[in-house]
ZAMARGU-4260 file (C-alpha; in steps of 0.2 Angstrom, whole numbers, plus 5000, padded with zeros to 4 digits):
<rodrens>
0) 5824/5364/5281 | 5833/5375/5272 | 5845/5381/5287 | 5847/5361/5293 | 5853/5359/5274
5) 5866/5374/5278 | 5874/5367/5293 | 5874/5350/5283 | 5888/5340/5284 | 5894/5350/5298
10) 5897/5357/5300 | 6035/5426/5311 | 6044/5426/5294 | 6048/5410/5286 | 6065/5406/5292
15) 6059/5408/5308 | 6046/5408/5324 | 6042/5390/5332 | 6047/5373/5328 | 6034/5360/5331
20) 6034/5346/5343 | 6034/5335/5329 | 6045/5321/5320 | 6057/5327/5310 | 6057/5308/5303
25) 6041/5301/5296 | 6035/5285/5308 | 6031/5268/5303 | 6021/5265/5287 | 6002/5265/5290
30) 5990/5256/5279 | 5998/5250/5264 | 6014/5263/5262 | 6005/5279/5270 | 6016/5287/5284
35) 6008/5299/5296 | 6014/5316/5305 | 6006/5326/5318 | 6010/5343/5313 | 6002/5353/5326
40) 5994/5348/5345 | 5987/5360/5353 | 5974/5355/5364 | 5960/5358/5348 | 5958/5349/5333
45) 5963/5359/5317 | 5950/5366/5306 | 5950/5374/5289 | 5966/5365/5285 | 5972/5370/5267
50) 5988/5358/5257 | 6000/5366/5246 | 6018/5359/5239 | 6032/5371/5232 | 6044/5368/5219
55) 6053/5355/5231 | 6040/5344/5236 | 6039/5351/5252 | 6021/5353/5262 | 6013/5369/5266
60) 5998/5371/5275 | 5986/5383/5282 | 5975/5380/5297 | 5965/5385/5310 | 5969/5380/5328
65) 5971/5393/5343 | 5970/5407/5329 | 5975/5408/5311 | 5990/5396/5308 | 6002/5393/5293
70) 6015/5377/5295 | 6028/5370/5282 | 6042/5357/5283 | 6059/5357/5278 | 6073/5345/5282
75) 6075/5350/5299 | 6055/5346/5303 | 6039/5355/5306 | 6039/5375/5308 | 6025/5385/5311
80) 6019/5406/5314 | 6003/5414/5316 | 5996/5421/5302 | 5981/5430/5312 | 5973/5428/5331
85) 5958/5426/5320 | 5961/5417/5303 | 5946/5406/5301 | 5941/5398/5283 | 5960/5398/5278
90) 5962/5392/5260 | 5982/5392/5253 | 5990/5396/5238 | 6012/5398/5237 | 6017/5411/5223
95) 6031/5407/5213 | 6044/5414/5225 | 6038/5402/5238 | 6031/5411/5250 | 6011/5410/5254
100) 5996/5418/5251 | 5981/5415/5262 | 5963/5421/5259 | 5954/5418/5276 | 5940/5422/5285
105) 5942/5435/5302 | 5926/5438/5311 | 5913/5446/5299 | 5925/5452/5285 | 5937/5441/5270
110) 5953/5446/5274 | 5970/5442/5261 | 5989/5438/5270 | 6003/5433/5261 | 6020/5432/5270
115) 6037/5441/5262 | 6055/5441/5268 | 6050/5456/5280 | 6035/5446/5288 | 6017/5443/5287
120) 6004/5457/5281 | 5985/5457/5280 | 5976/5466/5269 | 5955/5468/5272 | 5946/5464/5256
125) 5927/5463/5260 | 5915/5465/5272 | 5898/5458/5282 | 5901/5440/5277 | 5894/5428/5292
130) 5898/5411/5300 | 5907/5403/5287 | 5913/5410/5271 | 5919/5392/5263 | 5933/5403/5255
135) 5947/5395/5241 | 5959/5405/5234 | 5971/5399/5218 | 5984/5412/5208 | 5982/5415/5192
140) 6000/5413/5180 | 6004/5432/5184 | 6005/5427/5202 | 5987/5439/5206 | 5977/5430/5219
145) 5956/5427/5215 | 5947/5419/5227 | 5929/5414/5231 | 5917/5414/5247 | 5900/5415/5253
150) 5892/5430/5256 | 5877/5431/5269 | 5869/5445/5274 | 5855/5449/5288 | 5843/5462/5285
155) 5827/5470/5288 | 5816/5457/5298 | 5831/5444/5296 | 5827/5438/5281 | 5846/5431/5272
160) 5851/5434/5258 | 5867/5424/5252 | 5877/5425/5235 | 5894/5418/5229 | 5904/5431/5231
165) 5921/5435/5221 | 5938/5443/5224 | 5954/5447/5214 | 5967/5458/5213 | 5975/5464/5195
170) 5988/5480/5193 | 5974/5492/5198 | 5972/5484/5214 | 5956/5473/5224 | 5938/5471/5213
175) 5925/5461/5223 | 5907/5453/5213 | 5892/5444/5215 | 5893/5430/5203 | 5876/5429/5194
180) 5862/5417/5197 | 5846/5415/5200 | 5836/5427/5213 | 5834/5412/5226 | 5846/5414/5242
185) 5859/5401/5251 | 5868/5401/5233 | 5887/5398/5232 | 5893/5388/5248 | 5908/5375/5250
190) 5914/5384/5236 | 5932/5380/5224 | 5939/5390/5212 | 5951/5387/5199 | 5961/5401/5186
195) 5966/5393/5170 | 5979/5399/5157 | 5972/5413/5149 | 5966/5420/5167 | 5946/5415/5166
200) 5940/5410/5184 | 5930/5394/5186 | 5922/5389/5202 | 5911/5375/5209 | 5897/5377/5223
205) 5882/5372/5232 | 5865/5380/5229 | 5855/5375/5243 | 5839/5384/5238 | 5837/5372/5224
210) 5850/5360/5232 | 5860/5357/5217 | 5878/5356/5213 | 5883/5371/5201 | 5897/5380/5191
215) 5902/5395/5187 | 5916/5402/5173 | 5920/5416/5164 | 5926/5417/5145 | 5925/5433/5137
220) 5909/5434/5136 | 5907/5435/5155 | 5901/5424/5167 | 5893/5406/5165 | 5881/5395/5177
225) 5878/5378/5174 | 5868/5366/5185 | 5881/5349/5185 | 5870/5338/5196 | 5852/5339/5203
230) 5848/5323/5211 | 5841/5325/5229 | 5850/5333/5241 | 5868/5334/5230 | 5883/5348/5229
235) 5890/5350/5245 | 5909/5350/5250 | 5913/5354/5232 | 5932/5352/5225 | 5934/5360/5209
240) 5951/5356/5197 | 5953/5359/5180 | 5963/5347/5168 | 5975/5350/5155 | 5963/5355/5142
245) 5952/5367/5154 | 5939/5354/5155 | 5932/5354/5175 | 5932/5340/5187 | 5923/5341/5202
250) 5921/5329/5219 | 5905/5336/5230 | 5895/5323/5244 | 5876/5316/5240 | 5864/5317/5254
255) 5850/5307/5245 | 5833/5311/5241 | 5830/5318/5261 | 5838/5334/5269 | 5849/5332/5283
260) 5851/5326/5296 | 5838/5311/5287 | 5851/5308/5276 | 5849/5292/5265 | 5864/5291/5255
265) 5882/5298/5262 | 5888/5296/5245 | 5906/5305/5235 | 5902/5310/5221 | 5914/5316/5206
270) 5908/5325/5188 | 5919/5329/5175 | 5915/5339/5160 | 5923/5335/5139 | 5917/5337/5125
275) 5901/5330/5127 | 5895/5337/5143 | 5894/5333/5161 | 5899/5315/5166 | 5894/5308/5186
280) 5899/5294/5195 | 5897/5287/5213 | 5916/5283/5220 | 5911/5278/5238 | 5892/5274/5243
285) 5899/5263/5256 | 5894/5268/5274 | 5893/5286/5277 | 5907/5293/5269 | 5909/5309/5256
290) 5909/5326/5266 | 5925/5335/5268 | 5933/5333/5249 | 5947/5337/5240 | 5954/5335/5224
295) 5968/5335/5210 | 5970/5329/5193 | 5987/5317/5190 | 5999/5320/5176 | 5988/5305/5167
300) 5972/5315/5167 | 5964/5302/5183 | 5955/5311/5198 | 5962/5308/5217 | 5952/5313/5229
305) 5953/5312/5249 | 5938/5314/5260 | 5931/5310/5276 | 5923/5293/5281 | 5908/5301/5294
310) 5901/5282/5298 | 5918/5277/5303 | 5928/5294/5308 | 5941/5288/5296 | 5953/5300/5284
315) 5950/5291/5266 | 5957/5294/5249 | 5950/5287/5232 | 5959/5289/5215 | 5955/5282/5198
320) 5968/5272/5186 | 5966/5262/5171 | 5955/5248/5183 | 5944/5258/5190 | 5942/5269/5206
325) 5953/5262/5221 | 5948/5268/5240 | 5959/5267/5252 | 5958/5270/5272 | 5973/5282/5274
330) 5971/5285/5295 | 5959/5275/5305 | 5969/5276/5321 | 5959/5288/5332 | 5939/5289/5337
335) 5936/5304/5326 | 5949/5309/5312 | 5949/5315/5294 | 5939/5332/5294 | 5944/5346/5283
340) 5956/5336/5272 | 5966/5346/5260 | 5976/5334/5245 | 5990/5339/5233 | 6000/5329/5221
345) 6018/5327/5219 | 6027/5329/5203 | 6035/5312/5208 | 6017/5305/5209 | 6018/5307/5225
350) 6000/5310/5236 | 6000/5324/5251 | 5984/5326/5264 | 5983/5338/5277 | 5970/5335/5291
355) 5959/5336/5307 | 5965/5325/5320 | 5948/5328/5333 | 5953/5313/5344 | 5970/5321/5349
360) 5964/5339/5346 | 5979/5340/5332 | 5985/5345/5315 | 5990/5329/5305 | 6000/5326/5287
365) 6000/5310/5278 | 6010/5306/5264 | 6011/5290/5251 | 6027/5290/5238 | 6016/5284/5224
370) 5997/5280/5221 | 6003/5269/5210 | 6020/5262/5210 | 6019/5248/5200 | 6017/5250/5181
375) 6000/5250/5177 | 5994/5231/5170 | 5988/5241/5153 | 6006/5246/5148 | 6016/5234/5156
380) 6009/5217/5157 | 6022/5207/5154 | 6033/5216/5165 | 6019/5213/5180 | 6018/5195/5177
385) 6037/5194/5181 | 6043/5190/5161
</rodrens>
């Protein structure tokens, strides 16, 4: 049972190399003021796809199709170079001078690129992970890199032993940890970590031994393990962000009270922590939907999550404003598309996914100017009523 809950869910420099066969001018609007891009078609659908925007506005992504990929736009379009023939479980991370960093997966070992004016360079952090690592990366305000990934080791007679693993560099160089638990296996997939201001790490993740939704932070103390939810079959696909006051929000996917594949609830699920303690809602029990997750906290504190629709194959995207949660279907328009969705938020309010295209076996980007671009009926109502 256990492994069937393990594969749950399913499972050049800068100024460069290759310009993509894409628009260079976004298309029509799709569903309600989303425009859509394909960034990348190679034959594949793109996997372990990982968003980020620079100072600019400007999309960066990380990706996996035909080998280790990293593609950003600029006003001329799409460009894209390899980072590595084998960067698999890429997560994305752009220091302060604009170029990225990318903690990945190649073969059996966690692996660290970033790119400089002189190229890419790969560094080798850690090795004898296995299949997936379910790596995330974030930097912390000196620009050092932490990341965290799933560590899963074979050993005598097969038996597996798994951890959460965790990796950061400082002025003396790479330090690599188990984060504690308990002595139970499977513990710390679809892991996301998070570094706040005064350089504590904070990470979500899925304990599939006891099937529960945990987190982990440091303080000064050391480190910290809380169980967020433990209803049924509950914390995979975990997104982790922290707010302005440190407190962690988290979206994750529900399974229900069976293990997969007798799934009977495809639920997204978001928690968030104040001063009273863990808080959980159900955004979208509708169909099958919740795997796949990923989310950011606006300037006003509310949660936007994207995610994929597994009932209907669809790219969705729920956030919450003074009414309530909102859902919207952001690309419907192919047999199988949404996996691995990766959002970021604009300064301008502006929303950012980057995506799986399986239909078309392509890389896709999708964009909206605002969530929300009408003022808000609880600050303006006059104004919305056309006074």
């Amino acid at each position: 049972m256990l492994a069937l809950a393990l594969a749950l869910l399913l499972t050049a420099a800068r100024d460069g190399n290759a310009s993509l066969a894409a628009p260079s001018k976004p298309p029509a609007l799709e569903h309600g003021g989303w425009r859509i891009e394909t960034v990348d078609s190679a034959g594949d659908p793109a996997i372990w796809t990982s968003l980020a925007l620079d100072a600019a506005g400007n999309p960066h992504i990380a990706y996996y199709l035909d080998g280790g990929k990293y593609a950003y736009r600029d006003a001329s379009g799409w460009h894209s170079t390899p980072f590595d023939d084998n960067g698999m479980d890429s997560s994305l991370a752009l220091g302060s001078d604009g170029y990225p960093r990318i903690a990945y997966r190649k073969l059996n070992q966690m692996n660290y690129a970033y790119q400089d004016a002189s190229g890419w360079h790969s560094q080798f952090i850690y090795g004898y992970v296995n299949s997936y690592s379910y790596c995330s990366l974030a930097l912390d305000e000196e620009g050092y890199p932490h990341f965290s990934f799933y560590d899963e080791l074979r050993v005598v007679l097969d038996p597996v032993i798994g951890h959460l693993g965790y990796a950061y560099q400082d002025g003396a160089g790479w330090h690599t940890e188990q984060v504690p638990d308990d002595t139970l296996t499977f513990r710390g997939l679809y892991s996301s970590i998070a570094v706040d201001g005064e350089g504590y790490t904070h990470i979500s993740y899925f304990h599939a031994s006891r099937q529960d939704l945990k987190y982990a932070y440091q303080d000064g103390s050391g480190w910290h393990i809380e169980t967020v939810d433990s209803e049924g079959l509950v914390g995979a696909h975990t997104s982790l962000a922290l707010d302005d006051n440190g407190y962690p929000h988290i979206s994750y996917f529900y399974c229900g009270e069976t293990s997969y594949p007798q799934c009977d609830a495809y639920d997204l699920k978001y928690a968030y922590r104040d001063t009273r303690g863990w808080h959980i809602e159900t955004v979208d029990s509708a169909g099958e939907a919740g795997t796949y997750t990923s989310l950011e906290i606006d300037r006003d504190g509310f949660p936007h999550i994207s995610y994929w629709d597994y009932g209907n194959n669809d790219l969705k995207y729920a956030y919450q404003d003074a009414a309530g949660w909102q859902i919207q279907t952001v690309d419907g328009q192919g047999e199988d598309v949404g996996q691995y969705s990766s959002l970021a938020l604009g300064r301008d309010g502006s929303v950012h996914i980057g995506y799986g295209d399986d239909s078309n076996g392509s890389l896709k980007y999708a964009y909206l100017e605002s969530a929300s671009p009408e003022p808000k009926p609880i600050y303006l109502p006059v104004l919305l009523k056309g006074g």
